[in-house]
VOVEXGU-424142 format. One record per residue (C-alpha): residue number from 1; residue in one letter; chain; x, y, z. Coordinates in nm, 2 decimals. Layout:
N
+-------+-------+------+--------+--------+--------+
: pakol : gumar : nuke :     px :     py :     pz :
+-------+-------+------+--------+--------+--------+
:   NUM :     a :    A :      X :      Y :      Z :
...
+-------+-------+------+--------+--------+--------+
***
This chain:
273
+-------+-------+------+--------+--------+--------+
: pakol : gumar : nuke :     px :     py :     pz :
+-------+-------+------+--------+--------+--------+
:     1 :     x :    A :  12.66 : -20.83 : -13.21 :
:     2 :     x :    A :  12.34 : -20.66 : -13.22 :
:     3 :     x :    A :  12.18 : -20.93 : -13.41 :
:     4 :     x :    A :  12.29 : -21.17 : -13.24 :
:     5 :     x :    A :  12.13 : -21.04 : -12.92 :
:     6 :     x :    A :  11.79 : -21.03 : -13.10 :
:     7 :     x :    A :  11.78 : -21.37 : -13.23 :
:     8 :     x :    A :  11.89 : -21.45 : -12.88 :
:     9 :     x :    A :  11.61 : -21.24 : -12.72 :
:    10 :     x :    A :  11.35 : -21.40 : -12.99 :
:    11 :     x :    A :  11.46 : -21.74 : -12.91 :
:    12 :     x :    A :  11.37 : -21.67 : -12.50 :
:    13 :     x :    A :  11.06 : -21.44 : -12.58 :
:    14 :     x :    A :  10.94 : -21.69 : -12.83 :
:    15 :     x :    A :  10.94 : -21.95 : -12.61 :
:    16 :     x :    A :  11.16 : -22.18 : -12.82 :
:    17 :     x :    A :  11.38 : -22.25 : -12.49 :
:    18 :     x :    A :  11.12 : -22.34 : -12.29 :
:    19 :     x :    A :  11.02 : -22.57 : -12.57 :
:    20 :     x :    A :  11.32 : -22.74 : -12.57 :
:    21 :     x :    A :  11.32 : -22.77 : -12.20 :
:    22 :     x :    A :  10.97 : -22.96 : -12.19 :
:    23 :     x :    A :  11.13 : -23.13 : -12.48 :
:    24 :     x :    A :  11.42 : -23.27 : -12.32 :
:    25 :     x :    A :  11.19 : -23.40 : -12.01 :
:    26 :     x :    A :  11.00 : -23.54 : -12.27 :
:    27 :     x :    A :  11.28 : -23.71 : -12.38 :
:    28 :     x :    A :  11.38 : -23.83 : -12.08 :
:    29 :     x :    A :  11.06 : -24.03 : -11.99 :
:    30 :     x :    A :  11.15 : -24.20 : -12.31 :
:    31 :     x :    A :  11.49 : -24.30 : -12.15 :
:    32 :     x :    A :  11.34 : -24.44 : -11.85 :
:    33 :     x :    A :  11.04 : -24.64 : -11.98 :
:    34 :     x :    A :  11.27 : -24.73 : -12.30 :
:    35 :     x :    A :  10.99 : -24.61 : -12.52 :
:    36 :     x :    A :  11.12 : -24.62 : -12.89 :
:    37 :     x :    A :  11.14 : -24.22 : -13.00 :
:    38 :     x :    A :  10.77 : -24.08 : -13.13 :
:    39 :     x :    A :  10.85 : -23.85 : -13.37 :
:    40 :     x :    A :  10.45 : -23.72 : -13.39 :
:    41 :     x :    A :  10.38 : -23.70 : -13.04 :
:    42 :     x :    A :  10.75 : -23.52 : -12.93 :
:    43 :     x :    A :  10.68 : -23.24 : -13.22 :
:    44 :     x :    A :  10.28 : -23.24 : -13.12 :
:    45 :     x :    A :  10.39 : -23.12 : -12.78 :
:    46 :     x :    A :  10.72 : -22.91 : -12.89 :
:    47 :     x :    A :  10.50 : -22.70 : -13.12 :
:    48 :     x :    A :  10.23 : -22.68 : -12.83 :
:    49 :     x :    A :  10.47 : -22.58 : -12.59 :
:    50 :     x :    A :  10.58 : -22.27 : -12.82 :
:    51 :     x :    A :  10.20 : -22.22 : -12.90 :
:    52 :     x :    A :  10.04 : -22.23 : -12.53 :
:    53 :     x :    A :  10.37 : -22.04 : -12.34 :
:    54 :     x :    A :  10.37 : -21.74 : -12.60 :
:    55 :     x :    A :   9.91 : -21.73 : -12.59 :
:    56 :     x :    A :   9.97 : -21.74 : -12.22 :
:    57 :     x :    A :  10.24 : -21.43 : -12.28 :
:    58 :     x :    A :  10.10 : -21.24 : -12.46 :
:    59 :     x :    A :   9.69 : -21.27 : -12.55 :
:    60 :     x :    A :   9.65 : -20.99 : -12.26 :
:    61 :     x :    A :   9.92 : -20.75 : -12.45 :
:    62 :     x :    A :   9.78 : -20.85 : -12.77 :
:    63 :     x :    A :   9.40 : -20.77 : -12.68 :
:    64 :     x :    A :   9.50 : -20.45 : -12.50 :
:    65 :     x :    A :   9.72 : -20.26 : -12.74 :
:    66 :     x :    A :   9.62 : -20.46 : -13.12 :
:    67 :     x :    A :   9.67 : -20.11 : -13.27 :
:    68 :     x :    A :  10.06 : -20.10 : -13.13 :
:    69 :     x :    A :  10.21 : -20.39 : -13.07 :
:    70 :     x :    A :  10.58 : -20.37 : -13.12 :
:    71 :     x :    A :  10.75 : -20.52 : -13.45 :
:    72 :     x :    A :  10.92 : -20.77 : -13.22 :
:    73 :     x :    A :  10.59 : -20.91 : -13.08 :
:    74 :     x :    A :  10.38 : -20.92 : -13.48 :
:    75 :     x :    A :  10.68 : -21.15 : -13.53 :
:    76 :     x :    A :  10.62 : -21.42 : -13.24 :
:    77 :     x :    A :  10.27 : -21.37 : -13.34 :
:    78 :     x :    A :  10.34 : -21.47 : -13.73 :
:    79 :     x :    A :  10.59 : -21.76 : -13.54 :
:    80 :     x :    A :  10.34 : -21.88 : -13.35 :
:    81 :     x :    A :  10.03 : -21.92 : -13.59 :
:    82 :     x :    A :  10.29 : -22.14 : -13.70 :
:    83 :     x :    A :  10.39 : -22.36 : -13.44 :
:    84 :     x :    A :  10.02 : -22.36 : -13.36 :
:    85 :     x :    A :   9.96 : -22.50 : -13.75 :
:    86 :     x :    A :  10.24 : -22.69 : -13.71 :
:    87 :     x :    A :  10.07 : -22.85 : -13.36 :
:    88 :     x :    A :   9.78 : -22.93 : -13.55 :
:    89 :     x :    A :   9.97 : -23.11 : -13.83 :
:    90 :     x :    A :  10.12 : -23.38 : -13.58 :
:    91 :     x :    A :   9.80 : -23.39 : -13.34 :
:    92 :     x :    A :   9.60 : -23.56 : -13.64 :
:    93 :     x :    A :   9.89 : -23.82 : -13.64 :
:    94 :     x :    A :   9.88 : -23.91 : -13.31 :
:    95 :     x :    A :   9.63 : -24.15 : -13.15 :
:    96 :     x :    A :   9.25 : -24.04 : -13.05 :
:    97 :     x :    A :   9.33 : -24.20 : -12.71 :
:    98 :     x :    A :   9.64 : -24.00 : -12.66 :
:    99 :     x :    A :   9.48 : -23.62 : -12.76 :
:   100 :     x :    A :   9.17 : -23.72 : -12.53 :
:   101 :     x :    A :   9.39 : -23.73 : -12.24 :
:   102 :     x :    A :   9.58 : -23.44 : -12.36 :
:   103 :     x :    A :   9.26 : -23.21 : -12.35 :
:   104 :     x :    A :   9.23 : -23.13 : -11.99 :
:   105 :     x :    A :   9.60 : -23.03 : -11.99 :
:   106 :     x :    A :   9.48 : -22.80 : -12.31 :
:   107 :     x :    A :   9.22 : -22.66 : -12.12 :
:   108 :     x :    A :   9.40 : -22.59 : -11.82 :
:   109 :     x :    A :   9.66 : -22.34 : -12.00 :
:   110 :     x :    A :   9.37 : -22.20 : -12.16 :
:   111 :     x :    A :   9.24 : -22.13 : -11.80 :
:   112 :     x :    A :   9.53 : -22.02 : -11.71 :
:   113 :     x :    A :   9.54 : -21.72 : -11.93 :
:   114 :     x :    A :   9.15 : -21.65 : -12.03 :
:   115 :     x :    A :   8.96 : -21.51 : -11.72 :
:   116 :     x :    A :   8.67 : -21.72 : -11.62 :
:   117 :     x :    A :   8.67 : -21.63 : -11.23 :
:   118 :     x :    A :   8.51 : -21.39 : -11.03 :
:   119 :     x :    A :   8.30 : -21.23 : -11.29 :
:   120 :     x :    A :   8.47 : -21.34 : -11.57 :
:   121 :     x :    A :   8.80 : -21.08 : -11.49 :
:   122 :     x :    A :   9.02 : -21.37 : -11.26 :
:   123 :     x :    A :   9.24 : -21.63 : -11.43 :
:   124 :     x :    A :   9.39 : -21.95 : -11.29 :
:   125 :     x :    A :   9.72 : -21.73 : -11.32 :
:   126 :     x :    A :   9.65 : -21.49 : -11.06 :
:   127 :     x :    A :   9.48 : -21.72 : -10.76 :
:   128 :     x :    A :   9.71 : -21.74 : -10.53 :
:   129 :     x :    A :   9.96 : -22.05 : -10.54 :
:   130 :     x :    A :   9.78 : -22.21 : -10.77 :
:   131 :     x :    A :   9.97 : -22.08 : -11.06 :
:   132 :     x :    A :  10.26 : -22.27 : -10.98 :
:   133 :     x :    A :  10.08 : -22.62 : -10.92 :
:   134 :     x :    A :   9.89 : -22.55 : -11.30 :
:   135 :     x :    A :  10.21 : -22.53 : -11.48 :
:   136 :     x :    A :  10.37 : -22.81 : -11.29 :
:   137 :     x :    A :  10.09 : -23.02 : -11.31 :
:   138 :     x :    A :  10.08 : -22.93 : -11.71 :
:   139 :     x :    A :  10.48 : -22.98 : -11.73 :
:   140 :     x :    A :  10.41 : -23.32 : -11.55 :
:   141 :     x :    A :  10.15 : -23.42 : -11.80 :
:   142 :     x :    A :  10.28 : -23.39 : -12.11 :
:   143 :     x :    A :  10.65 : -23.53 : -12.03 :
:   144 :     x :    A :  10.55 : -23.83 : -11.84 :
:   145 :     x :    A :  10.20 : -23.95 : -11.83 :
:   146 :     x :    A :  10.09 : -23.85 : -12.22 :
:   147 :     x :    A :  10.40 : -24.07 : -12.37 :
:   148 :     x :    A :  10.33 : -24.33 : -12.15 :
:   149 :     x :    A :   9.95 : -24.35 : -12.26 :
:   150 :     x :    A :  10.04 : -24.30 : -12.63 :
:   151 :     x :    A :  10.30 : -24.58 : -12.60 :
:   152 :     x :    A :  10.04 : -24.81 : -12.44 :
:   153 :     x :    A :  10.23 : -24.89 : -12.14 :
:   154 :     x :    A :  10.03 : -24.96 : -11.83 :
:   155 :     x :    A :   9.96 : -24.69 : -11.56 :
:   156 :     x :    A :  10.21 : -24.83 : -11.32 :
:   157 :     x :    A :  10.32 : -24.78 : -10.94 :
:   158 :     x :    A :  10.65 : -24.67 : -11.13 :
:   159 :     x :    A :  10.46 : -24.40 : -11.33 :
:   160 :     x :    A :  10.33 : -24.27 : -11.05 :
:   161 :     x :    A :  10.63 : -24.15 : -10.88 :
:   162 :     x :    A :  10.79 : -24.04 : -11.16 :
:   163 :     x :    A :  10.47 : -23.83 : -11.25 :
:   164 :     x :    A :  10.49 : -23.72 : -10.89 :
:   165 :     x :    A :  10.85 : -23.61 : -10.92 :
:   166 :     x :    A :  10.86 : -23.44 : -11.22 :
:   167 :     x :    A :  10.59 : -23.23 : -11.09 :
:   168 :     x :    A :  10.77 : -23.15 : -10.78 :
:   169 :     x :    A :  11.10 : -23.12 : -10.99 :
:   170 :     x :    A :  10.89 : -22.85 : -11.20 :
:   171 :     x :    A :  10.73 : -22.65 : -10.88 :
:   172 :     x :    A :  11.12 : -22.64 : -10.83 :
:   173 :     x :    A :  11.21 : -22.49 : -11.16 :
:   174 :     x :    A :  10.92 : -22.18 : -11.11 :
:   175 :     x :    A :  11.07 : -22.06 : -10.75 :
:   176 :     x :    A :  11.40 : -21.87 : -10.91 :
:   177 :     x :    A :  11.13 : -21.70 : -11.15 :
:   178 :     x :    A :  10.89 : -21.61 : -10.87 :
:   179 :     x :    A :  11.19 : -21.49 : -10.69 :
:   180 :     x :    A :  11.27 : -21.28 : -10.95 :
:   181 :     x :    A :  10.90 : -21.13 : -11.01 :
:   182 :     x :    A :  10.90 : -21.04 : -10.71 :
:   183 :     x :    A :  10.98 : -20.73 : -10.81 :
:   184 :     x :    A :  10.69 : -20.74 : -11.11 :
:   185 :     x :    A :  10.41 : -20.93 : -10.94 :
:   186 :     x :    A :  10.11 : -20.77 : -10.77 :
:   187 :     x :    A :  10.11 : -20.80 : -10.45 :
:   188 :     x :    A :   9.73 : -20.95 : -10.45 :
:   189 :     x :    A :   9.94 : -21.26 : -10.60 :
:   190 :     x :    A :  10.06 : -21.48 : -10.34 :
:   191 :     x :    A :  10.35 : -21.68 : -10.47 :
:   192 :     x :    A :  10.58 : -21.92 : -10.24 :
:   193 :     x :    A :  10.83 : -21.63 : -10.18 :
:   194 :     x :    A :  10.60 : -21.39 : -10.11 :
:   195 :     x :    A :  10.41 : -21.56 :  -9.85 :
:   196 :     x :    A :  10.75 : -21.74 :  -9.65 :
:   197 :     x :    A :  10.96 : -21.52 :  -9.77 :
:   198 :     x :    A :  11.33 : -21.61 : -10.01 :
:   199 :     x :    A :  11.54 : -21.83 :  -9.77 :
:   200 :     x :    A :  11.22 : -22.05 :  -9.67 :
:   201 :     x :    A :  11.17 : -22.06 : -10.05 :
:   202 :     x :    A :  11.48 : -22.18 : -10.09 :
:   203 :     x :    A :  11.44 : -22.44 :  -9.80 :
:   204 :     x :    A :  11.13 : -22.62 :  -9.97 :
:   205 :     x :    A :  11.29 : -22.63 : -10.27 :
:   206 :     x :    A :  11.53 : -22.81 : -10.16 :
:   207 :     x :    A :  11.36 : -23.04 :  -9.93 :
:   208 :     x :    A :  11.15 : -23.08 : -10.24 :
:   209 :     x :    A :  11.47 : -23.19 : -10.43 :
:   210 :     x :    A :  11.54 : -23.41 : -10.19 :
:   211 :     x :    A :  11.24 : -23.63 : -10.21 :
:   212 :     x :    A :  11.27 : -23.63 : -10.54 :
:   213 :     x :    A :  11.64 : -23.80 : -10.49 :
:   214 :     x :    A :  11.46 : -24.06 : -10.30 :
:   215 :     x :    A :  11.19 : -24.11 : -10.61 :
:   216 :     x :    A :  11.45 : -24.15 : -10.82 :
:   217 :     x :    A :  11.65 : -24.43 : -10.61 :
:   218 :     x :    A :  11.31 : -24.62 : -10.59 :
:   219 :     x :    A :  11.23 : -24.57 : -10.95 :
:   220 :     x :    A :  11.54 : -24.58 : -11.20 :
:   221 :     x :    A :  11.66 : -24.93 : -11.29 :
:   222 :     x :    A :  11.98 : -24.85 : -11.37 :
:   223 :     x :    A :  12.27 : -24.67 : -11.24 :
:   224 :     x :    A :  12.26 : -24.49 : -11.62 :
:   225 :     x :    A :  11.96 : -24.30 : -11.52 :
:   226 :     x :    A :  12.07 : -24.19 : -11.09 :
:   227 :     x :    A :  12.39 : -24.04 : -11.22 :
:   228 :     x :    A :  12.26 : -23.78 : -11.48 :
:   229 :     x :    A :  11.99 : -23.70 : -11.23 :
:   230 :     x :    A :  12.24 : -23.66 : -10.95 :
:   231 :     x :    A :  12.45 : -23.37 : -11.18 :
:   232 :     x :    A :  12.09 : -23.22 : -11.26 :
:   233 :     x :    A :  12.00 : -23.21 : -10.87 :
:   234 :     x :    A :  12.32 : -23.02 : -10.76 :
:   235 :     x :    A :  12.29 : -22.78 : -11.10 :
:   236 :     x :    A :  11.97 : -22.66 : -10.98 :
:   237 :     x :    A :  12.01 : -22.69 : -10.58 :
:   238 :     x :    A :  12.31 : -22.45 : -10.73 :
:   239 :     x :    A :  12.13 : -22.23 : -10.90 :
:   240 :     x :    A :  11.83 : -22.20 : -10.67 :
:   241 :     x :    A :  12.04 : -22.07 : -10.36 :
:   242 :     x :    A :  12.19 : -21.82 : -10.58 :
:   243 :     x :    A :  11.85 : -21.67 : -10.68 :
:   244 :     x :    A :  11.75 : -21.31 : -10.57 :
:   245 :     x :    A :  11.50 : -21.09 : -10.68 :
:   246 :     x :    A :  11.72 : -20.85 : -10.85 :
:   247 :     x :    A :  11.89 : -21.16 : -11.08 :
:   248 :     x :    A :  12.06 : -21.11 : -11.41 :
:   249 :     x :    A :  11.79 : -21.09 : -11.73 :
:   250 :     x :    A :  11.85 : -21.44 : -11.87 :
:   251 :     x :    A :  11.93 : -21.60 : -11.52 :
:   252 :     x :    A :  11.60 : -21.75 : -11.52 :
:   253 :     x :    A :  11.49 : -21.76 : -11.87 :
:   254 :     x :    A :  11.79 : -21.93 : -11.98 :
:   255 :     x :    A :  12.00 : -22.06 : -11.74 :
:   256 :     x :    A :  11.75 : -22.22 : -11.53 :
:   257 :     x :    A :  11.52 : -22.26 : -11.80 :
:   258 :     x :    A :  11.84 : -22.49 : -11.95 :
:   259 :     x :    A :  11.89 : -22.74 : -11.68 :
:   260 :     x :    A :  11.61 : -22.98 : -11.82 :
:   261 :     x :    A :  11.83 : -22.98 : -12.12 :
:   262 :     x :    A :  12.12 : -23.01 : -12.02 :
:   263 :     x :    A :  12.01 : -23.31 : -11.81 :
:   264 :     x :    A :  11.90 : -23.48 : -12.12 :
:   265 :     x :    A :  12.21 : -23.40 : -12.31 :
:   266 :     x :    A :  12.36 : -23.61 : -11.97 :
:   267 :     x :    A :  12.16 : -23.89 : -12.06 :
:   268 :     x :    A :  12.24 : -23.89 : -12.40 :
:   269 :     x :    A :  12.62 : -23.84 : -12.31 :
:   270 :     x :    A :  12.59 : -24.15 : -12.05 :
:   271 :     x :    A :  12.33 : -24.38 : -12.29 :
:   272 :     x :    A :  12.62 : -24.32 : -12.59 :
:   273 :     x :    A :  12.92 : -24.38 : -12.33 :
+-------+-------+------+--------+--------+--------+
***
């Protein structure tokens, strides 16, 4: 049992869910566009996902206590030099045109984690409320608008919404872990619940859900796609209002963390049906 629970804990802590989760979106745009499945380009960002959440982690840990880091976190270290040699395999099989417009997504989780503000000691992470809108803004990027460009599609009214509501969709996924870090968080860092407080939290996100419902009515083009997405938008409505700050350890991590997963695995079920 014991081992189980640490190849459990190094699948959350090495960022291997999340992965999966930017994977499933990523899959997902393929569904809605009908783009035929890039094996290159879906691996380029899986592997970048793993690489950019755990530099993000842990660079800070890593550059503060080299001399005694934990055996746990030399081994997500070791896993991601991989992922990160693995990212670099499939980027040099994917288009010029499709890496250039990957870059300023790159850059921006760079930012996110290496200081560059205020003297060089001030991150994008930790100015206020912008650390959500970077990660959705990323999410949004690489699961919508970098498949469309490699798959040469045209920039489309279409796009655009669904761009715009997988970045609100995203912002959505982030409130039940600022919620929870709450109780972590400095209070210099002025997240959503923070500044309105939990229940207004919980009222934008799901006003926010809500206009993504309408997105999704104006762009899906089949019935195929609003059902999956209807199941996905109660899961997470769910599992926001039953947020707190003093949630479960994987209620986050991996339950909410899963619902871009298991709305893919929807799709799938409904695309094969």
């Amino acid at each position: 049992m014991k081992i189980l629970k640490s190849a459990f804990d190094f699948y959350i802590n090495a960022s291997i869910h999340v992965a999966l989760a930017v994977y499933g979106l990523l899959r997902i745009t393929e569904i809605y566009f009908d783009l035929s499945y890039n094996q290159n380009l879906n691996y380029f960002i899986f592997f970048g996902t793993i690489t950019g959440y755990n530099f993000v982690k842990y660079v800070g840990v890593a550059k503060l206590h080299h001399q005694s880091l934990t055996d746990g976190l030399k081994v997500i270290q070791v896993f991601s030099l991989f992922c990160f040699l693995g990212m670099c395999y499939f980027a040099y099989q994917i288009s010029l045109p499709t890496l250039c417009v990957s870059i300023p997504f790159v850059l921006l989780t760079v930012l996110y984690a290496v200081p560059f503000l205020s003297g060089f000691d001030k991150n994008l992470r930790e100015v206020s409320y912008l650390k959500i809108m970077v990660v959705a803004l990323v999410w949004a990027g690489f699961t919508v608008l970098i498949p469309v460009v490699d798959s040469g599609l045209e920039i489309t009214f279409r796009v655009y919404m669904l761009l715009l509501q997988r970045f609100l969709i995203v912002v959505v996924l982030i409130l039940p872990f600022d919620i929870r870090d709450l109780n972590y968080d400095a209070i210099s860092l002025q997240t959503i619940p923070r500044k309105i407080g939990i229940e207004k939290t919980k009222r934008l996100g799901l006003i926010l859900m809500v206009f993504c419902l309408i997105l999704e009515y104006l762009a899906a083009t089949k019935n195929t796609m609003q059902t999956p997405f209807m199941l996905f938008f109660f899961l997470l409505i769910l599992l926001l209002m039953r947020a707190k700050k003093d949630q479960s350890q994987y209620y986050s991590s991996f339950w909410v963390e899963s619902l871009p997963i298991v709305w893919w695995f929807i799709h799938l079920g409904f695309h094969n049906f």
